[in-house]
C-alpha positions in Angstrom: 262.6 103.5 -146.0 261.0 100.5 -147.0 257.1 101.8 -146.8 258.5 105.3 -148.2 259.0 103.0 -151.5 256.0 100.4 -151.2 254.4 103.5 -151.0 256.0 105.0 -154.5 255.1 102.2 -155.9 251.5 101.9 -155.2 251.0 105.2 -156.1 252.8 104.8 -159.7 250.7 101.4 -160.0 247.5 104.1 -159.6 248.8 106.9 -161.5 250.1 104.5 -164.5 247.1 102.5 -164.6 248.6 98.8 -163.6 251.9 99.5 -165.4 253.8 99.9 -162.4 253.2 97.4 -160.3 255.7 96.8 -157.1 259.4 97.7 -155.7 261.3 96.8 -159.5 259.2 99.4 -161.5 259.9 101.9 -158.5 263.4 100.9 -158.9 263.5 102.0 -162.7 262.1 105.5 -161.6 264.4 105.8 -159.2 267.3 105.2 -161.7 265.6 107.4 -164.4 265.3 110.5 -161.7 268.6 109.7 -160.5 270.1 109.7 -164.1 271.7 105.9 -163.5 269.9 105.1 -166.2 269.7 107.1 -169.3 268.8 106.7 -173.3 270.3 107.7 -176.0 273.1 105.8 -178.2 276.0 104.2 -176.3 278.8 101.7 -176.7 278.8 98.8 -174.5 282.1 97.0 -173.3 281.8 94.2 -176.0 281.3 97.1 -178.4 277.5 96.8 -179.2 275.4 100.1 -179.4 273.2 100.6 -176.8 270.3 102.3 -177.0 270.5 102.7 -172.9 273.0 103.2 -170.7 272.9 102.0 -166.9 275.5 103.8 -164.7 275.9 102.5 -161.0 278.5 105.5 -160.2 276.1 107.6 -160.2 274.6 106.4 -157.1 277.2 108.9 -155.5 275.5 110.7 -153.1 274.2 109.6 -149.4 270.8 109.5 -150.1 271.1 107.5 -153.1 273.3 105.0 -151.6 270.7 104.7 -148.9 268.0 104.0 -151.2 269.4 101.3 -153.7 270.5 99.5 -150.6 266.8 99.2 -149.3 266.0 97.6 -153.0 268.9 95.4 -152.9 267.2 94.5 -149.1 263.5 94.3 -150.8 265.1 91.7 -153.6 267.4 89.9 -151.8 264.4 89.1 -149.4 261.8 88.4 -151.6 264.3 85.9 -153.6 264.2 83.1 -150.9 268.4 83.0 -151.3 269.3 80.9 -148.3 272.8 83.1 -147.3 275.0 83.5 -144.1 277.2 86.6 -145.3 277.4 88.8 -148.2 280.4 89.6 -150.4 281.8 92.9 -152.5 283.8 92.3 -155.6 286.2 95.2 -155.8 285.5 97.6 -156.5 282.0 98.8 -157.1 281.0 95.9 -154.7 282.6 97.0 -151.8 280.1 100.5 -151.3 277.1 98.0 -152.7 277.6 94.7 -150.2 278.5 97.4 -147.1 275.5 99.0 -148.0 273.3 95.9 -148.6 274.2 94.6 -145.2 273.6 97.7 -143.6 270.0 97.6 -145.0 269.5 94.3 -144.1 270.0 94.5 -141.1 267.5 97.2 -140.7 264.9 94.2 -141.3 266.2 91.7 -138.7 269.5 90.4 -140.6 272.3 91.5 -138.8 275.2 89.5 -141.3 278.6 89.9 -141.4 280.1 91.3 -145.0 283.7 91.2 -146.7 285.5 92.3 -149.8 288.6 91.3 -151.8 291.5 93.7 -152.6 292.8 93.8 -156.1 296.4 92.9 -155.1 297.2 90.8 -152.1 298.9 92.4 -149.2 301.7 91.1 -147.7 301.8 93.3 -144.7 299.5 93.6 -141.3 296.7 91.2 -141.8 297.8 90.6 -145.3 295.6 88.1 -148.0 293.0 89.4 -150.5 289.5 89.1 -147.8 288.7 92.5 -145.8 286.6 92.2 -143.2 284.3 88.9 -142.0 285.8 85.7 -142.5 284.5 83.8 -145.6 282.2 81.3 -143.3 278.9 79.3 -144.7 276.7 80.8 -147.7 278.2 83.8 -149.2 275.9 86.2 -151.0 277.7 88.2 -154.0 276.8 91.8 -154.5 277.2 93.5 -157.3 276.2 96.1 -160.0 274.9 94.7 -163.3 276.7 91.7 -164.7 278.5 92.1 -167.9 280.6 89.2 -168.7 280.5 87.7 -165.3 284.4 87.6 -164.8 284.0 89.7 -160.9 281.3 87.0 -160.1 283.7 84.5 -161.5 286.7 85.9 -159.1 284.3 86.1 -156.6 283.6 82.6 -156.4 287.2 81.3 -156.2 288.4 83.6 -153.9 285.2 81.8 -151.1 285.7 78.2 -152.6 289.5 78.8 -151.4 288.1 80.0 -148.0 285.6 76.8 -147.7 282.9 78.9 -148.0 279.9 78.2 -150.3 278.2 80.7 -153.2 274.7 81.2 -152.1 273.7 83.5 -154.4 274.3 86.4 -156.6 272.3 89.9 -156.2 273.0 92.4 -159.3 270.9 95.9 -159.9 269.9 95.1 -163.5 269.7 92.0 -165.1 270.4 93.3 -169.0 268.7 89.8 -170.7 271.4 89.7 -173.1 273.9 87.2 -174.8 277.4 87.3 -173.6 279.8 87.2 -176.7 278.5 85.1 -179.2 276.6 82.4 -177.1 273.1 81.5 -177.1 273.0 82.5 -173.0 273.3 86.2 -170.9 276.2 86.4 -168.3 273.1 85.8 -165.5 272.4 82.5 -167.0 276.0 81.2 -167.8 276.3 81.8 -164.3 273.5 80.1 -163.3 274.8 77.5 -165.3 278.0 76.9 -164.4 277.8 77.0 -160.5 274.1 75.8 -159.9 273.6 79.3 -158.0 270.4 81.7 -158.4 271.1 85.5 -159.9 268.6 88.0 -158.5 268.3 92.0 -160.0 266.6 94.1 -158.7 265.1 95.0 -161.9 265.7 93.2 -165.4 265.1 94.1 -169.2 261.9 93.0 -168.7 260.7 95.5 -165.9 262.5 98.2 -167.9 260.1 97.6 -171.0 257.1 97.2 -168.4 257.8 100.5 -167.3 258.1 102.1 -170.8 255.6 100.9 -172.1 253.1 102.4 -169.7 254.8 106.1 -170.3 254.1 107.3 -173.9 256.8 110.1 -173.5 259.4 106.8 -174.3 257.9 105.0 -177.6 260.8 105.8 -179.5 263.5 104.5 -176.6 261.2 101.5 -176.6 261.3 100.9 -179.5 264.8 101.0 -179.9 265.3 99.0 -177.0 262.9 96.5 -178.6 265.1 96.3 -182.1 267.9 95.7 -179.6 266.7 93.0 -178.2 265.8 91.8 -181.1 269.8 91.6 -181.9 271.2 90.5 -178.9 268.5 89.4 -176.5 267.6 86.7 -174.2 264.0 85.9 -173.5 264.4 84.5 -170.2 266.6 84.1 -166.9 265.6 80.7 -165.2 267.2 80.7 -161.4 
């Protein structure tokens, strides 16, 4: 799985002329084919306009499941996170950090993975954690960071087991302000725990990739007035 999408991405890097140029450009194909990610006007959960629209539920099928997990493998590697575990929010975290580990492992990390429950049970094993202990460096997985509040939950819920936050691993990285601060959810986050965010793709790769395909000037450029608006230039780790 891993070469089949090195190999993707080569052959976009040749067929686009430079545009494309590894796994995160591959990644925004994928999305576009899959119809995760899509253009058009839409109204985000803070009530902006959007001129894109990323949706993770539509990674619904086996094979599409199987896929993002080997990006969330290729980033998660390549982003030098020191980590002993990985960790699904609920709900959408759950499928992604099962799936994350399970691709992992297929390149020599064999790590355990847990989840919280919405509401704590009471009965059998009872508490909030499914699954591993909370033990060490715990990697959070999950979709694309809006206002960072499952990150947030995420990180009391392993502080309260002992455990440390390693690390966060999101899809997409939107590079835009939260509210009406200067800084994106990725970056307050950053900011208030001292831990790195990585996407597998960001803003950035998104315009990369668009601007290499003529067929999306006028998405780009609506994109581009958007950022304009609501933007971030950067995401330090």
């Amino acid at each position: 799985m891993t070469r089949n999408i090195l190999n993707y991405a080569e052959k976009l890097r040749g067929s686009r002329g430079g545009a494309v140029t590894d796994y995160r450009h591959a990644f925004i194909v994928f999305c576009l084919e899959s119809g995760v990610l899509r253009f058009g006007t839409y109204v985000t959960k803070s009530g902006r306009p959007s001129p894109y629209f990323f949706n993770a539920g539509l990674f619904n099928t086996g094979a599409r499941l199987d896929r993002l997990a080997e990006f969330y493998a290729l980033a998660i590697r390549g982003s030098g996170i020191g980590f002993d575990m990985v960790f699904g929010p609920a709900y959408k975290g759950i499928v992604l950090a099962a799936a994350a580990a399970m691709a992992l492992s297929r390149h020599g990390r064999d790590v355990p993975y847990a989840y919280n429950r919405k509401e704590e049970k009471d009965h059998g094993e009872g508490g909030v954690v499914v699954g591993a202990p909370l033990l060490g460096r715990v990697l959070i997985v999950d979709d694309v960071m809006t206002a960072g509040t499952a990150v947030r939950e995420s990180v009391a819920i392993i502080r309260d087991a002992g455990a440390q936050p390693a690390g966060v691993a999101v899809c997409l990285d939107r590079m835009e302000r939260g509210g009406a601060g200067r800084l994106s959810a990725v970056q307050e986050v950053q900011e208030q725990y001292r831990i790195p965010v990585v996407a597998i793709a960001t803003l950035d790769d998104l315009v990369g990739y668009l601007e290499g395909e003529p067929r999306f000037e006028e998405n780009l450029q609506a994109i581009a007035a958007y950022r304009q608006q609501y933007g971030v230039r950067s995401t330090p780790s």
